[in-house]
C-alpha positions in Angstrom: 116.3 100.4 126.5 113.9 98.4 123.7 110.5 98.7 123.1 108.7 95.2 122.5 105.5 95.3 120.9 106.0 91.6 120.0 105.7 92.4 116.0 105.2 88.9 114.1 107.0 90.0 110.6 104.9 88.9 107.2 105.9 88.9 103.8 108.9 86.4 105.0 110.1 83.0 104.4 109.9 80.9 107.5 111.7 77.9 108.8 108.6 74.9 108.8 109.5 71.7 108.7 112.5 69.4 108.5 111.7 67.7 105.1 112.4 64.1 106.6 109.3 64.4 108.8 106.5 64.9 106.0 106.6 61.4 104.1 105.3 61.0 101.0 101.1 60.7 100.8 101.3 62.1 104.5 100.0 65.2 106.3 101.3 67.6 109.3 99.4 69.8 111.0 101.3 73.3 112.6 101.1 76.4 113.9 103.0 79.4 112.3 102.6 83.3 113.5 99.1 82.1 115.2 97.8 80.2 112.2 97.2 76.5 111.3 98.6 75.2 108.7 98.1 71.6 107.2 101.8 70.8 105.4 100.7 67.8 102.7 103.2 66.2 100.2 101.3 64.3 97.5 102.3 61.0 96.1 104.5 62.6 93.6 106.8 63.8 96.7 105.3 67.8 95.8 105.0 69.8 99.4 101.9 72.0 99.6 100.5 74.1 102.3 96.7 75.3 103.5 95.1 76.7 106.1 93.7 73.8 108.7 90.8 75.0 108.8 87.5 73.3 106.6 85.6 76.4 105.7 82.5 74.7 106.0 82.3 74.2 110.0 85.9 74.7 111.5 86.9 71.6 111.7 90.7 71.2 111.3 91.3 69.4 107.5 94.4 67.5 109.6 91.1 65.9 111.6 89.9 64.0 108.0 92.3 61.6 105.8 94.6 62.7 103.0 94.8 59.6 100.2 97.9 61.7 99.0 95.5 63.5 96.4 92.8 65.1 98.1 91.9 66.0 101.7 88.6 64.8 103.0 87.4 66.6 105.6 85.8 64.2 108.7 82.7 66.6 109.2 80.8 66.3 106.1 83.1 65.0 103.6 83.9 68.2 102.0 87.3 67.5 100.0 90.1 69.4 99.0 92.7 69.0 96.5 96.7 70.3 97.9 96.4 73.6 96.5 93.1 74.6 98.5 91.2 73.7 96.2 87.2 72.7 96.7 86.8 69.8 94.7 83.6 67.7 96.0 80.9 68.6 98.5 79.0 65.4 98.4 75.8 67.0 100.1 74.8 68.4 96.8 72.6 66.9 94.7 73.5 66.8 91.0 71.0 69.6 90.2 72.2 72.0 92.9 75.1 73.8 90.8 77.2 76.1 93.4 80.4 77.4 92.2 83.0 75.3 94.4 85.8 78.4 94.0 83.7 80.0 96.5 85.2 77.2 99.2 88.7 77.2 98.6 91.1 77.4 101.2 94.0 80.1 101.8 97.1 78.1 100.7 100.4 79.1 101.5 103.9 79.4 98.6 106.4 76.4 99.8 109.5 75.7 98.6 112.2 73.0 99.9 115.9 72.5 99.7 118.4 71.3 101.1 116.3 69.2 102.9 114.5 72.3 104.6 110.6 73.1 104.0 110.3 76.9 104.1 106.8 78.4 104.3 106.2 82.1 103.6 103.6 84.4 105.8 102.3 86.9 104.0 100.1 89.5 105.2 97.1 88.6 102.7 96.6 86.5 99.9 97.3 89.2 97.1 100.9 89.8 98.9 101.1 85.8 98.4 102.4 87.0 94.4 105.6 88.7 96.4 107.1 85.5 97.5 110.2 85.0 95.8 112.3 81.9 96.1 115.3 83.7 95.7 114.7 84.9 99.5 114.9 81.6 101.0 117.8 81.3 103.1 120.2 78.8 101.6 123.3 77.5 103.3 126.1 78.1 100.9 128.1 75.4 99.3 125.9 71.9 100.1 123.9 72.7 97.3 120.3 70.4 97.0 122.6 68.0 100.1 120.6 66.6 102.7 121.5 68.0 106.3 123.5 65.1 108.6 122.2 66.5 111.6 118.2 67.9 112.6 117.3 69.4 116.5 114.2 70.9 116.8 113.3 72.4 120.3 110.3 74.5 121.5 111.1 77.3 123.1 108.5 79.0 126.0 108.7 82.3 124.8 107.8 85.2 122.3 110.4 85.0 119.4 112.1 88.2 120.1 113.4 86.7 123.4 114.7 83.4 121.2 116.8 84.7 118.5 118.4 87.5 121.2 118.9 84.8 123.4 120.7 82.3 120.6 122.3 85.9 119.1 124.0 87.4 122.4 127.7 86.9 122.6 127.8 87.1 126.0 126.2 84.6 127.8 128.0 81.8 126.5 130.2 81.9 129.8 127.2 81.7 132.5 124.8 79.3 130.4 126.6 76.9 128.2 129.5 75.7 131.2 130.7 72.5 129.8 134.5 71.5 129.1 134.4 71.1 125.5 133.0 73.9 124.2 135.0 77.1 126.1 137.7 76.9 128.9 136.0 78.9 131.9 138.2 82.2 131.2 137.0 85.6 130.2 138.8 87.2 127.6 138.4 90.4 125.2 136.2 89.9 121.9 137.0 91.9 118.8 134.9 91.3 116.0 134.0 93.2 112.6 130.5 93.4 111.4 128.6 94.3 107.8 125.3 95.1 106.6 123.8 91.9 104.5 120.2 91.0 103.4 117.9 91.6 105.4 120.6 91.4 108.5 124.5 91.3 109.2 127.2 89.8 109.1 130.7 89.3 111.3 133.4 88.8 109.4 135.6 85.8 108.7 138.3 85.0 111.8 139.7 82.6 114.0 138.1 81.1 117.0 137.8 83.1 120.2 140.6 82.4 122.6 138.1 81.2 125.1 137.0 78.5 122.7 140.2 77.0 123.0 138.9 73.2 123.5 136.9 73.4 120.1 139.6 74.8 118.3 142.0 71.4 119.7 138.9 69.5 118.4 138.8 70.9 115.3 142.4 70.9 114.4 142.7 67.2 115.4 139.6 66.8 112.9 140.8 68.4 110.3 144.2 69.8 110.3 143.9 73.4 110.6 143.1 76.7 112.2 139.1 76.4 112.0 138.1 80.0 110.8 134.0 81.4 111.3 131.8 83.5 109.5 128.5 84.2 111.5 125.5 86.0 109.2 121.6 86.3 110.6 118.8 87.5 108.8 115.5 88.6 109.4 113.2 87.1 110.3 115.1 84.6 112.7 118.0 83.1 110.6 121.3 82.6 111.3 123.7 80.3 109.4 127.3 79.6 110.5 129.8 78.7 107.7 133.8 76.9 110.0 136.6 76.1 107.5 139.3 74.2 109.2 141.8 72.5 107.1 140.1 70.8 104.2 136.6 70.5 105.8 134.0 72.9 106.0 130.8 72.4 108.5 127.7 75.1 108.5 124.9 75.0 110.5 121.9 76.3 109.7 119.5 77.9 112.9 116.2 79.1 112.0 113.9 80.4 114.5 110.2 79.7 113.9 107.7 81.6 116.1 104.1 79.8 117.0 102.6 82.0 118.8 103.0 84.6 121.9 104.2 82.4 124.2 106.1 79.3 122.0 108.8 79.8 119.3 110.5 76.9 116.9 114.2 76.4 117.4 115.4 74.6 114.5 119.2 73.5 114.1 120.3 72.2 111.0 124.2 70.9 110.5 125.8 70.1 107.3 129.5 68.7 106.4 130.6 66.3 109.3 133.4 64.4 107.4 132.9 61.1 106.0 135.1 59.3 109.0 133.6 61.1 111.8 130.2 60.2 110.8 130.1 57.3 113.3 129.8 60.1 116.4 126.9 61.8 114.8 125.1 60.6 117.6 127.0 61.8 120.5 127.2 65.0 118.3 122.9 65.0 118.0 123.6 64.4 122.4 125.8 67.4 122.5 123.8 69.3 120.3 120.5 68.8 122.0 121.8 69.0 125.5 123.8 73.0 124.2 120.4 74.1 122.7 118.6 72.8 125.9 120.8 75.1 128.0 119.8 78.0 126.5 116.4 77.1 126.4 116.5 76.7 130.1 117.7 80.0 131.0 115.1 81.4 128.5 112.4 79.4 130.6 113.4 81.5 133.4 113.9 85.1 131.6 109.8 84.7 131.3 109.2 84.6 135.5 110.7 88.3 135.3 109.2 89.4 132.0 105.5 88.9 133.5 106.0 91.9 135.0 106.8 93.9 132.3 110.2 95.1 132.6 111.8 97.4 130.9 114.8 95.9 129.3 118.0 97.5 129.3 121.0 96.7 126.6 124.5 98.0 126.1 127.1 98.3 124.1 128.9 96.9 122.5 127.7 93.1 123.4 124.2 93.6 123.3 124.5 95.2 119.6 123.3 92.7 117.8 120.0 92.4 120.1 119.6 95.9 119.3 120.5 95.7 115.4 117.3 92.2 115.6 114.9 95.3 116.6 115.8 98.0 114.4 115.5 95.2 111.7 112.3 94.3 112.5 111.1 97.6 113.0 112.2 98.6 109.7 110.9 96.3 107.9 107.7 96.8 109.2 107.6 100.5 108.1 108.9 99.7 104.3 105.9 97.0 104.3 103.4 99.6 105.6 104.9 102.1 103.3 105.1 100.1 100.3 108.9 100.8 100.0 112.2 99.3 99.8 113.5 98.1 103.1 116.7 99.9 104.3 119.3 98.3 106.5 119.8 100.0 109.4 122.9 97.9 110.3 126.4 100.3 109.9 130.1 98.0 109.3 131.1 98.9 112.7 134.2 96.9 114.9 132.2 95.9 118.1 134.3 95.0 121.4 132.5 93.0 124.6 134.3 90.5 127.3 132.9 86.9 127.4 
């Protein structure tokens, strides 16, 4: 049985933008946790991040033009430089001296690699200093490598509902029913999981038995007996490293949430060899259309939460929806209480039938 209380976490790097979609001297307006942001890169290619909103009448700064040094806002003019600053309010006459600080906008700490734009959430302005780069996820061994495959999808639901959906081991039989990706059968799942930052981990091992048709298509690929290691962190990331033969593909999935009722699903691959680059299309198909599945079923899960349900999980297959809340409750309480965050995930050999 869960409790949701739909908690957004702060004081958290987010998933925000593919970096291929904010072109140099451009501007993107989005929605994270509720608020608007306006995502600007300058001229000099430099990503920044503030608060659509003009503080002088509401007006959304992604209404007005950016030159790719200033934002001008298409009220009254009022224009802002990529860090929030106030740097003209041409109303005022010259004798009319009003400190402009007094206008800034919140801005928000960025960072991008691998060609990801991460945005982090804090819960005010001062927690802003807390933001430490060193958190952003980072998908181990492409380092600064652009990703050869981007699918973003909106999602009609509250976050929680998205990352246990994409997380649960068992649904994979009932919702993703296509040929190349598992043969039909059920068989017994034995996997060991760790405590990691901010989340778990299941161990290195072989493909599942009923995964069969991926493991031929790997091994033709590359040779070998393709081997996975699955780790999520809060607040919605989970990155999954296959070794088969010589090759090694990871794809990154970060979950973004928008608001109460839309969440972000971002999928991110890296490492298709050289020689199978030509598919990458039928791959982005494949991709798009497995994503889309669960999407689908999670379109459905919201007729039966309007009514409030409570919701039920077991063990040992619904662990890892029950480790996401425990995580996010915890790290609610350390950030209330000003403390360290403790994982509440135990190494533990979970067993489930999908």
């Amino acid at each position: 049985m869960i409790d949701n209380n739909h908690i957004l976490l702060r004081n958290l790097w987010y998933y925000a933008l593919p970096s291929h979609l904010l072109k140099p001297g451009k501007m993107v307006s989005r929605i994270f946790l509720g608020e608007p942001v306006l995502l600007m890169r300058n001229k000099e290619g430099q990503v920044f991040a503030v608060r659509d909103i003009c503080p002088h009448r509401a007006v959304p700064l992604s209404c007005g033009r950016f030159n790719g040094q200033e934002v001008e806002c298409c009220y009254h003019g009022w224009r802002f430089n990529p860090g929030g600053k106030c740097v003209e309010i041409p109303s005022l006459l010259p004798e009319q001296n009003i400190d402009l600080n007094r206008f800034d906008v919140q801005s928000y700490p960025i960072y991008e690699t691998q060609g990801n734009i991460w945005i982090y959430m804090a819960d005010s302005e001062k927690s802003q200093v807390n933001a430490d780069k060193k958190d952003v996820p980072i998908v181990p061994g492409f380092p600064e490598q652009q990703p050869h495959l981007v699918e973003v999808m909106r999602f009609p639901c509250f976050v929680d509902h998205a990352v246990t959906g994409l997380m649960d081991p068992a649904h994979s039989p009932y919702v993703h029913r296509v040929w190349w990706w598992r043969s039909g059968e059920i068989h017994e799942e034995v996997k060991q999981f760790d405590p990691s930052h901010y989340g778990f981990t299941v161990r290195r091992h072989q493909l599942s038995d009923n995964m069969e048709n991926m493991s031929r298509l790997y091994w033709l690929v590359g040779g070998g007996i393709p081997e996975v290691e699955i780790s999520f962190r809060l607040p919605g990331v989970r990155i999954e490293e296959i070794t088969f033969g010589k090759h090694r593909l990871c794809n990154l999935t970060a979950v973004t949430p928008i608001s109460e009722t839309a969440t972000e699903v971002n999928f991110i691959l890296y490492g298709i060899p050289n020689w199978l680059r030509i598919f990458t299309p039928l791959i982005h198909i494949l991709a798009r259309k497995f994503l889309d599945q669960d999407r689908t079923v999670v379109e459905k899960q919201q007729i039966g939460l309007k009514y409030n349900p409570v919701l039920r999980l077991i063990k040992d297959s619904d662990m890892q929806a029950q480790w996401y809340y425990q995580l996010k409750r915890e790290f609610a309480r350390a950030t209330s209480e000003k403390r360290e965050f403790i994982n509440p995930v135990k190494s533990v050999l979970l067993r489930w039938r999908a």
